[in-house]
DRENNU-947997 format. One record per residue (C-alpha): residue number from 1; x, y, z. Coordinates in steps of 0.1 Angstrom, whole numbers, plus 2048, in hexadecimal, padded with zeros to 3 digits. Each point is the difference from the previous one (the first is absolute). Layout:
<NUM <X Y Z>>
...
***
This chain:
<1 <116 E46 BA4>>
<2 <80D 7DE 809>>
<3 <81E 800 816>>
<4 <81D 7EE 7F8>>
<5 <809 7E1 81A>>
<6 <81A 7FD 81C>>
<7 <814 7DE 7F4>>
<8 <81A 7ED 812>>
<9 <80F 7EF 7E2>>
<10 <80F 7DC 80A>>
<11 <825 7FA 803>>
<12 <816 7E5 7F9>>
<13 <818 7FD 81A>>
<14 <81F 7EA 805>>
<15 <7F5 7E5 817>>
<16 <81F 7F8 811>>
<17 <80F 811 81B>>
<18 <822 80B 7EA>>
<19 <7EA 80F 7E8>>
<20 <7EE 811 81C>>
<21 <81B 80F 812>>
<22 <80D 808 7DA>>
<23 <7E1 812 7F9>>
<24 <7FE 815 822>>
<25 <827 80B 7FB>>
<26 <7FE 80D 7E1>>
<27 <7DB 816 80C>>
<28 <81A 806 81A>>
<29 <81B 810 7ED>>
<30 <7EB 813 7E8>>
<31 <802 823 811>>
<32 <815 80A 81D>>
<33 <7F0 80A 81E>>
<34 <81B 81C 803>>
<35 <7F9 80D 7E2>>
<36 <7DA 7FE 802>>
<37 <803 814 81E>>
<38 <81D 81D 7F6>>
<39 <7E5 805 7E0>>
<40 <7E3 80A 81D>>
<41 <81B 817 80D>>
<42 <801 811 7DD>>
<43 <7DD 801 801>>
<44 <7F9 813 823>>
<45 <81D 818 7F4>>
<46 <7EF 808 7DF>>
<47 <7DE 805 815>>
<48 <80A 816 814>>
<49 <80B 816 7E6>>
<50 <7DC 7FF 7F1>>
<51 <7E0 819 80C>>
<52 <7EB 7FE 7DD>>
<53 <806 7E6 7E7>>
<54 <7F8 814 7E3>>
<55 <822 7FC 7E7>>
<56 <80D 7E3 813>>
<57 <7F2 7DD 7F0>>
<58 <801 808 7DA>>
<59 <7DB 805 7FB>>
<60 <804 802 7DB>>
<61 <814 7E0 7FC>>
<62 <7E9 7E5 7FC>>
<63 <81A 7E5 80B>>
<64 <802 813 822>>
<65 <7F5 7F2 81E>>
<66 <7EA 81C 806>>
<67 <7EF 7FD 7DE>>
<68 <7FF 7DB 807>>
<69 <7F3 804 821>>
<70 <7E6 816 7F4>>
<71 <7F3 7EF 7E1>>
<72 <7F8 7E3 818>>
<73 <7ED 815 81C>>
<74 <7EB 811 7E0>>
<75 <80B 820 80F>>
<76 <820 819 80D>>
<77 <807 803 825>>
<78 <800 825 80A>>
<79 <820 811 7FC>>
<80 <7FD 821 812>>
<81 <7F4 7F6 821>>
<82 <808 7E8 81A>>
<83 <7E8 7DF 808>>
<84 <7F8 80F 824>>
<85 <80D 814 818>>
<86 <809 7EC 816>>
<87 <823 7F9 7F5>>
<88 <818 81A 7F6>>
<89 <820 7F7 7EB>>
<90 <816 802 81B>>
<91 <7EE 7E9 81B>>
<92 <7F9 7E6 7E2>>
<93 <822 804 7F7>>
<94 <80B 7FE 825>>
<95 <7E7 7DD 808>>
<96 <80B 7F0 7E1>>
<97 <825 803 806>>
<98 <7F5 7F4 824>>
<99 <7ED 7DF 7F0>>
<100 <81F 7FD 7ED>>
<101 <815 7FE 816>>
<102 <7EC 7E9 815>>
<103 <7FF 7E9 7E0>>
<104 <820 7FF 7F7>>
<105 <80B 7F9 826>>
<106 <7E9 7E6 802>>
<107 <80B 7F2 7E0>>
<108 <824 7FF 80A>>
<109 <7F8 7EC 81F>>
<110 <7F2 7E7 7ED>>
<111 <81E 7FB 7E9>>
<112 <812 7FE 820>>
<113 <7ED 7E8 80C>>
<114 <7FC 7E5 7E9>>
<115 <829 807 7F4>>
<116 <80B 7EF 824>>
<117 <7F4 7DE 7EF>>
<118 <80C 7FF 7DB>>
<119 <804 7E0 7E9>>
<120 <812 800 7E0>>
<121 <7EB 800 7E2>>
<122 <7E0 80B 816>>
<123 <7F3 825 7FE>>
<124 <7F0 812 81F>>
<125 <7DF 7F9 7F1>>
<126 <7F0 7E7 815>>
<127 <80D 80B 821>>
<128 <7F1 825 7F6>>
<129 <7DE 7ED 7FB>>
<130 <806 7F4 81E>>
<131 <7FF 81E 818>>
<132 <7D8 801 807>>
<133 <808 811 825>>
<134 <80E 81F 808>>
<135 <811 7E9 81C>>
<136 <814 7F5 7E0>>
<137 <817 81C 7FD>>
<138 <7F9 810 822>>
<139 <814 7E0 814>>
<140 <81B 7FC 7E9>>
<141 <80A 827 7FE>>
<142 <807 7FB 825>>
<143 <81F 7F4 7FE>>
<144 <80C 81D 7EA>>
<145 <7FC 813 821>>
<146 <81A 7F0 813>>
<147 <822 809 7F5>>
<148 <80B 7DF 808>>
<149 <7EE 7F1 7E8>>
<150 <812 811 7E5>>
<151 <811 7E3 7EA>>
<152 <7DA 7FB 7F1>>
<153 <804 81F 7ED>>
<154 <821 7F4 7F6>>
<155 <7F2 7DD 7F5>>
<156 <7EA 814 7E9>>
<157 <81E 807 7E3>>
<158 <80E 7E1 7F0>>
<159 <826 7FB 801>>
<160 <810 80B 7E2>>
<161 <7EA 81E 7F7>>
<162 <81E 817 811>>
<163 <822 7FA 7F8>>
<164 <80D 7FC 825>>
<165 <821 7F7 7F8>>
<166 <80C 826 7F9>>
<167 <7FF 81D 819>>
<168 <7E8 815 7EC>>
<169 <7E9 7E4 7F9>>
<170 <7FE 7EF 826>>
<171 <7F9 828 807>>
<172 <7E4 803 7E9>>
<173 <7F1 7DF 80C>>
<174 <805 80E 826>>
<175 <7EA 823 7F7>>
<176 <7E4 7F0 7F0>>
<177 <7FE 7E6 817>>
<178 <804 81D 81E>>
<179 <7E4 810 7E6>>
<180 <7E5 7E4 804>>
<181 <804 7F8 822>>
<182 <7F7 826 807>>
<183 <7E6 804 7EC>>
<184 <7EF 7DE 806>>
<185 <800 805 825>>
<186 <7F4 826 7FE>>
<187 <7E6 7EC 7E8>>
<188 <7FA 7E7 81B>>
<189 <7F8 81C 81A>>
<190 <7EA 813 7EB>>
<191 <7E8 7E1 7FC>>
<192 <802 7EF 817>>
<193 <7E2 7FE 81A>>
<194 <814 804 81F>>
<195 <813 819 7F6>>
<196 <7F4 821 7E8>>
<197 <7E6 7ED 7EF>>
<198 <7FE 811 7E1>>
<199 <7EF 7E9 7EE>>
<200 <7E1 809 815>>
<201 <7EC 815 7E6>>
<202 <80A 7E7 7E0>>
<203 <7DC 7F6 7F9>>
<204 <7F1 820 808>>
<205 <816 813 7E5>>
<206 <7FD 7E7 7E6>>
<207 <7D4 803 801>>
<208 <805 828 806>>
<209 <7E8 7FA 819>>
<210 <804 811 824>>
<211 <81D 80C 7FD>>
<212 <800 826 7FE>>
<213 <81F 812 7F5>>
<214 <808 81F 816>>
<215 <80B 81D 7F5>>
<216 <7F6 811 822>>
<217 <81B 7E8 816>>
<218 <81C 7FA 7F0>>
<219 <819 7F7 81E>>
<220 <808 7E6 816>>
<221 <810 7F8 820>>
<222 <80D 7DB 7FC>>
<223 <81C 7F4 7EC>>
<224 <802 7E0 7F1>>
<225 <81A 7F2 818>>
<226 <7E3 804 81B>>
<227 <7DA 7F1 804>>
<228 <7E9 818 7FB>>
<229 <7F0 812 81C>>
<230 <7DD 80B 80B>>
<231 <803 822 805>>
<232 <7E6 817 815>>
<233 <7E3 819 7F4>>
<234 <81C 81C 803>>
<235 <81A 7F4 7EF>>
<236 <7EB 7F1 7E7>>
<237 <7F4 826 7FB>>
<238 <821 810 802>>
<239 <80B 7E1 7E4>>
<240 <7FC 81B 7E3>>
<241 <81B 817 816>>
<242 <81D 7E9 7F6>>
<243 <7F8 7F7 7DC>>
<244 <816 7F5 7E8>>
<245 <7F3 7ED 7E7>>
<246 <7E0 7F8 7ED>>
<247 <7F3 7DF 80F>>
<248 <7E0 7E7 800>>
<249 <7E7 7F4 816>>
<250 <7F1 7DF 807>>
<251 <7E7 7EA 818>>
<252 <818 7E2 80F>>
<253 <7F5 7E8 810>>
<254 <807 7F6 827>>
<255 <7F7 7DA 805>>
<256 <813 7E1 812>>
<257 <7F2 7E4 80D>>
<258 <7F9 80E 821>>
<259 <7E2 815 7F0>>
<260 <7DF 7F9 7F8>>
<261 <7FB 820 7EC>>
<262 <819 813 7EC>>
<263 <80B 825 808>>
<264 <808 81A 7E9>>
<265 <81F 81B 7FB>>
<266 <804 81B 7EA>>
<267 <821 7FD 7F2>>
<268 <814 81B 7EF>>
<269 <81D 7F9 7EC>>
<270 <81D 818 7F6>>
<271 <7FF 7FB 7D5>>
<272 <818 81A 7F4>>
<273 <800 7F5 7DA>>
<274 <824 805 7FA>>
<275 <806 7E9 820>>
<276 <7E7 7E3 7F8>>
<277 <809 802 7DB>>
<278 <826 7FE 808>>
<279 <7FB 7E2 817>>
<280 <7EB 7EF 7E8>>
<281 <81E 803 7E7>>
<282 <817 7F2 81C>>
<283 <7E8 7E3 804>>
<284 <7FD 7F8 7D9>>
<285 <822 801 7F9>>
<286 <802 7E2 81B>>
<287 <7E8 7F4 7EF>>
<288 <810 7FD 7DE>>
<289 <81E 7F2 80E>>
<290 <7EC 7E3 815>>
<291 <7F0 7F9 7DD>>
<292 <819 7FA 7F0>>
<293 <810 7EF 819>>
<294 <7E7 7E6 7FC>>
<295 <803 7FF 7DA>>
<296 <825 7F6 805>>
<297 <7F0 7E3 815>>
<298 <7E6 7FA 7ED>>
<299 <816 7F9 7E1>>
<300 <81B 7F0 80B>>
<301 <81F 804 7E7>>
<302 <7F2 81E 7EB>>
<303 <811 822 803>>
<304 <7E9 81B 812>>
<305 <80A 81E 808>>
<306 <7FE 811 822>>
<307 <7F5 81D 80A>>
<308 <806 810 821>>
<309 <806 821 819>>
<310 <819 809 81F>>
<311 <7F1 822 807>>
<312 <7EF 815 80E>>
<313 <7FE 7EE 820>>
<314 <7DF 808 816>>
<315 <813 81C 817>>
<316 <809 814 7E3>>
<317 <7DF 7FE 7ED>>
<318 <7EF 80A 819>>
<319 <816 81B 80B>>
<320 <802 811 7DD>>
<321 <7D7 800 804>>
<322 <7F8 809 824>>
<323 <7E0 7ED 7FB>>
<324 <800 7DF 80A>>
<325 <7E4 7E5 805>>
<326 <7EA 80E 824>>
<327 <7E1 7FC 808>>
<328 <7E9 808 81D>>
<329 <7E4 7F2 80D>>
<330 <7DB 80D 80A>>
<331 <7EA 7EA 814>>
<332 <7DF 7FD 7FB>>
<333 <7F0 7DD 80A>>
<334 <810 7EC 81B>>
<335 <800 7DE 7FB>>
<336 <7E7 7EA 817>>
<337 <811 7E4 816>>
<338 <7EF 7DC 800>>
<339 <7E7 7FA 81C>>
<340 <803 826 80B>>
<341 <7DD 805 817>>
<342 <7EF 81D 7EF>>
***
């Protein structure tokens, strides 16, 4: 049988650079990002909540998805057992809420980012496009970690979106603006390389590829507030002593340019689901309200609504869950100095 072929079908496009910019803000305001991500919240939830899939997709409703699905792949996926056993529900479950987490940080940054240069009629578009390097949002976020530098949050909600000239409203403005300085600095500190470096095992969750989800060490020494520490042959043992919640592994990386050859750790991180899928709710709420920020800029003169958060604040989140972001760090390559005599 003949198969059918891959086309790329030819495009008009606007050849001007209005029409351009036109053309990438409306892609840009299709979906927001917020959204997208809250929905992959509902997801994990729903997943976890799952062991067989027999009476879950409507297998007799041919407009289904799994009827769909299944018509196209000539066959049903097995319903009774699991694809493996390599992953229970609870560690997927647990590394998915991790990788969302992760995303959703990540993606926040980014809106942060690009939102400290706005122009009026422009969307974020471009400037996203932009951001080849993880140097991109690393150097920027910097400055959300000096407390002095706090009026960039601030320059991040337009005037007029709060009604400052009544007590109630200037103290709404005050606790949402209180609420994203928090949270984007806590944010900051998670990603940042110098500091927690969360964003460490990104790829490696994305591919499923070495990572290995633990259900044998599930605790951690180091909070989020502190780098992460290498931690002896002992304690590493003795990890499993102080456990309290599920977490995932990872190869990272050591490398500068000092080194002719990279070293290796073994990274654990603390991924309580509650905890990661918490934060990543935190994290696309800011979202939704940096997004719409943008529309307001974006269309200059049309009404938009806004929607935004003043709590909870990191410190109470975090205390209500016991469980924040740690991690804790096995070595198991050092890294090779240049010109070191062998």
């Amino acid at each position: 049988m003949e198969m059918p072929a891959l086309k790329i079908l030819p495009v008009s496009l606007p050849a001007d650079q209005t029409g351009y910019e036109e053309l990438l803000k409306d892609h840009y305001f299709q979906m927001d990002p917020g959204e997208y991500l809250e929905r992959r919240m509902w997801g994990i939830i729903a997943m976890s909540r799952i062991e067989k899939l027999e009476d879950v997709w409507g297998e007799d409703d041919p407009s289904s998805l799994f009827s769909q699905y299944s018509r196209i792949l000539g066959k049903d996926m097995d319903k009774l057992n699991a694809p493996g056993d390599t992953l229970t529900t609870r560690t997927l479950v647990a590394t998915e809420s991790y990788a969302l987490m992760q995303h959703s940080v990540e993606t926040l940054l980014r809106l942060y980012v690009v939102a400290q240069e706005r122009e009026p009629g422009v969307s974020p578009m471009s400037k996203l496009l932009a951001m080849r390097s993880p140097r991109a949002v690393r150097d920027p976020i910097k400055a959300l970690l000096d407390e002095r530098l706090i009026p960039n949050v601030r320059r991040l909600i337009p005037h007029g979106i709060f009604d400052v000239n009544t007590e109630d409203g200037r103290n709404v403005y005050k606790n949402h603006l209180r609420y994203l300085t928090k949270w984007l600095s806590f944010f900051a500190e998670f990603y940042s390389d110098d500091n927690f470096a969360g964003a460490r095992g990104n790829n490696q969750l994305k591919h499923g590829l070495t990572v290995s989800p633990r259900s044998d060490l599930l605790a951690s020494f180091v909070a989020a507030t502190e780098p992460p520490t290498t931690m002896t042959e002992e304690e590493w043992k003795a990890a499993t002593a102080v456990i309290n919640a599920d977490s995932i592994s990872y190869t990272e990386t050591v490398a500068t340019k000092l080194h002719s050859e990279p070293g290796y750790n073994l990274r654990t991180d603390n991924a309580d689901p509650a905890t990661m899928l918490a934060l990543s709710q935190v994290a696309s709420s800011i979202c939704k309200s940096l997004w719409q920020v943008s529309k307001i800029f974006a269309y200059p003169g049309v009404q938009a609504e806004y929607t935004f958060n003043w709590s909870p604040l990191p410190h109470d989140l975090l205390k209500r869950s016991g469980k924040p972001p740690r991690a804790m760090r096995k070595v198991l390559k050092e890294p090779v100095l240049r010109n070191t005599v062998q």
